[in-house]
C-alpha positions as a Markdown table, in Angstrom:
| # | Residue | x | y | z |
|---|---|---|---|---|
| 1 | Unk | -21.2 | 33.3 | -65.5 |
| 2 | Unk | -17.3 | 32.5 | -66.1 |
| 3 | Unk | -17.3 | 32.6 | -69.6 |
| 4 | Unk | -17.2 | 36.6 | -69.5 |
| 5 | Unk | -14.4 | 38.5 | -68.0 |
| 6 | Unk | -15.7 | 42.4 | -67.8 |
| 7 | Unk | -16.8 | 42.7 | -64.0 |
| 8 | Unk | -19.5 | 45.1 | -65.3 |
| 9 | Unk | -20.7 | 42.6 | -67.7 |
| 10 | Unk | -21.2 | 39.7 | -65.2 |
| 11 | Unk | -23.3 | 42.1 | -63.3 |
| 12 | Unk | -25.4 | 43.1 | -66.1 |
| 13 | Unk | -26.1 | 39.5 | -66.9 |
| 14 | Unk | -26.6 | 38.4 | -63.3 |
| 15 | Unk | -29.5 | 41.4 | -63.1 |
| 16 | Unk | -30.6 | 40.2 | -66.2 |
| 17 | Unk | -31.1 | 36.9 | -65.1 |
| 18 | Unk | -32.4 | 38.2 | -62.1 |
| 19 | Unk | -35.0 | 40.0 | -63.4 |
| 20 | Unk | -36.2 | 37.3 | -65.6 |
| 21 | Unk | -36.7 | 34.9 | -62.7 |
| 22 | Unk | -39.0 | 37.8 | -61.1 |
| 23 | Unk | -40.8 | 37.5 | -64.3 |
| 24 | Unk | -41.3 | 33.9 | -64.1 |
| 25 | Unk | -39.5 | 33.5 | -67.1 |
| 26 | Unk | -38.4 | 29.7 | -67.4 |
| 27 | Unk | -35.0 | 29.0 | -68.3 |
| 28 | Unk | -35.7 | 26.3 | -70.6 |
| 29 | Unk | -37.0 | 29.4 | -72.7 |
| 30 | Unk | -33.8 | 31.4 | -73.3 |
| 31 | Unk | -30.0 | 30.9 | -73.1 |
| 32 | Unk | -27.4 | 33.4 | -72.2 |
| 33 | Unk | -23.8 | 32.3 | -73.5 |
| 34 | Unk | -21.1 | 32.4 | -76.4 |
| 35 | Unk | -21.8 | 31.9 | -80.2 |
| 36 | Unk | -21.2 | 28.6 | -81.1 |
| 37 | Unk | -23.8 | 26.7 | -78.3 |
| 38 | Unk | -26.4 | 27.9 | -81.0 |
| 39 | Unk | -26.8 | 24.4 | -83.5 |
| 40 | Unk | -27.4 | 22.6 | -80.2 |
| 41 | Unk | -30.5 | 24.9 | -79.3 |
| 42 | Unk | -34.3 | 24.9 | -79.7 |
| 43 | Unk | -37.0 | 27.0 | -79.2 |
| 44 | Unk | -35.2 | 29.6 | -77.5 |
| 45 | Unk | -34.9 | 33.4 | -77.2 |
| 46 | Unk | -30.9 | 33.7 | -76.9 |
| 47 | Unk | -28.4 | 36.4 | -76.3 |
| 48 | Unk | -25.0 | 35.3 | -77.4 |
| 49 | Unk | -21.7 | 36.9 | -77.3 |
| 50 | Unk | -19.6 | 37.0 | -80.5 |
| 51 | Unk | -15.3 | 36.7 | -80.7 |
| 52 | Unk | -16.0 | 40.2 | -82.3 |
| 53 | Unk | -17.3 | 41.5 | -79.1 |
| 54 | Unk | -20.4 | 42.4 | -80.1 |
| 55 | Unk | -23.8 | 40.5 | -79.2 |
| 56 | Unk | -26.7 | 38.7 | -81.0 |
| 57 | Unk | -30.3 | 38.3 | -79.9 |
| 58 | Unk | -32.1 | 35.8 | -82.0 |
| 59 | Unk | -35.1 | 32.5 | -81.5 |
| 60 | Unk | -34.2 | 29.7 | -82.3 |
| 61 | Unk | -36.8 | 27.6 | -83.9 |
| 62 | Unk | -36.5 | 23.8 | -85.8 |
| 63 | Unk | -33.0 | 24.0 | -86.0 |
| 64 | Unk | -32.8 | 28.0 | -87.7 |
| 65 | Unk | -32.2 | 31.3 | -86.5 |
| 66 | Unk | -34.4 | 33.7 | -86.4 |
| 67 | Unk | -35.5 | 37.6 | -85.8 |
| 68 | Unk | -31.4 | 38.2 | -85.5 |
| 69 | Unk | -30.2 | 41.2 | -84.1 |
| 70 | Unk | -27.0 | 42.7 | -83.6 |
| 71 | Unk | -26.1 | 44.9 | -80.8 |
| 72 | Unk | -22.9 | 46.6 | -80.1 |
| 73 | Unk | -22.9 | 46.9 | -76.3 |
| 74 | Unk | -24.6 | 44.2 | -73.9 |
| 75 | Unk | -27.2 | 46.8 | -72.5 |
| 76 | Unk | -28.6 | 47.1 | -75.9 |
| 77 | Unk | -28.8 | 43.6 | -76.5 |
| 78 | Unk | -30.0 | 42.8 | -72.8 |
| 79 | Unk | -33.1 | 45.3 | -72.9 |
| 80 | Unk | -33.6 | 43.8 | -76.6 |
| 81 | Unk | -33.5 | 40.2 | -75.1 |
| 82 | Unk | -35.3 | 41.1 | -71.6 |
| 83 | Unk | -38.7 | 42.7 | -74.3 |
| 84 | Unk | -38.2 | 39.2 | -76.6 |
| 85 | Unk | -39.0 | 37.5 | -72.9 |
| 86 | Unk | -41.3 | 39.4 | -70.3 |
| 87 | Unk | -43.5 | 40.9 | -73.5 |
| 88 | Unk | -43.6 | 39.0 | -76.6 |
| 89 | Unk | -44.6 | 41.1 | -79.7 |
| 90 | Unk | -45.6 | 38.5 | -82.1 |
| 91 | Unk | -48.6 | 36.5 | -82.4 |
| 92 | Unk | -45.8 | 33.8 | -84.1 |
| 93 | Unk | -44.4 | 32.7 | -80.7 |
| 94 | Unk | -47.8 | 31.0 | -79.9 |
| 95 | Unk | -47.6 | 29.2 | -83.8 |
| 96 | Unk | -46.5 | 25.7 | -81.8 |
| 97 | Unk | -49.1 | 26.0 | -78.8 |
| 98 | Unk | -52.2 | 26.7 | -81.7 |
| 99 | Unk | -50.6 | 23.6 | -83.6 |
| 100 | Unk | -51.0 | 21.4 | -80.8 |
| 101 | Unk | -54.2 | 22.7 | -79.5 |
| 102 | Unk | -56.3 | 22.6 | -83.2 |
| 103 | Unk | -54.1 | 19.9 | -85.0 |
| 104 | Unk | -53.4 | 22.5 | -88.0 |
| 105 | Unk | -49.9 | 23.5 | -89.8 |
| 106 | Unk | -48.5 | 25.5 | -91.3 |
């Protein structure tokens, strides 16, 4: 990933990513980059680095952002983001699948 210069930090992504893929995570269900890529996304778990240098974990869902965190180092965020992923917490991330499936909204 070019866009971050730390040696150390392309290595922590590139396991990060790594490990995902060993969880069958699909990459159409997160997004690893810089802030700013984030008006363009949908329905994805992303990790995002800011120009402060610090690092947001958030969903994004219909346009807004959502269950923000803010993490002051990437292994932090990364374990934060890597638990989002391989074990979801919240009964909320199945809201669109349960839409589909009974034809009710919220």
């Amino acid at each position: 990933m070019c866009f971050f210069k730390a040696s150390d930090e392309a290595n922590q992504l590139e396991l990060l990513e790594f490990a995902l893929n060993k969880k069958s995570i699909p990459k159409t269900s997160y997004y690893i980059g810089d802030m700013g890529d984030e008006g363009t996304l949908h329905d994805k778990v992303c990790l995002m680095r800011r120009r402060q240098g610090d690092w947001l974990v958030f969903y994004t869902e219909r346009g807004g952002l959502s269950q923000k965190s803010c993490h002051s180092s990437l292994n932090d965020a990364a374990k934060d983001f890597f638990l989002r992923l391989a074990e979801p917490q919240s009964f909320w991330r199945f809201r669109d699948a349960w839409e589909k499936e009974t034809g009710q909204s919220f």
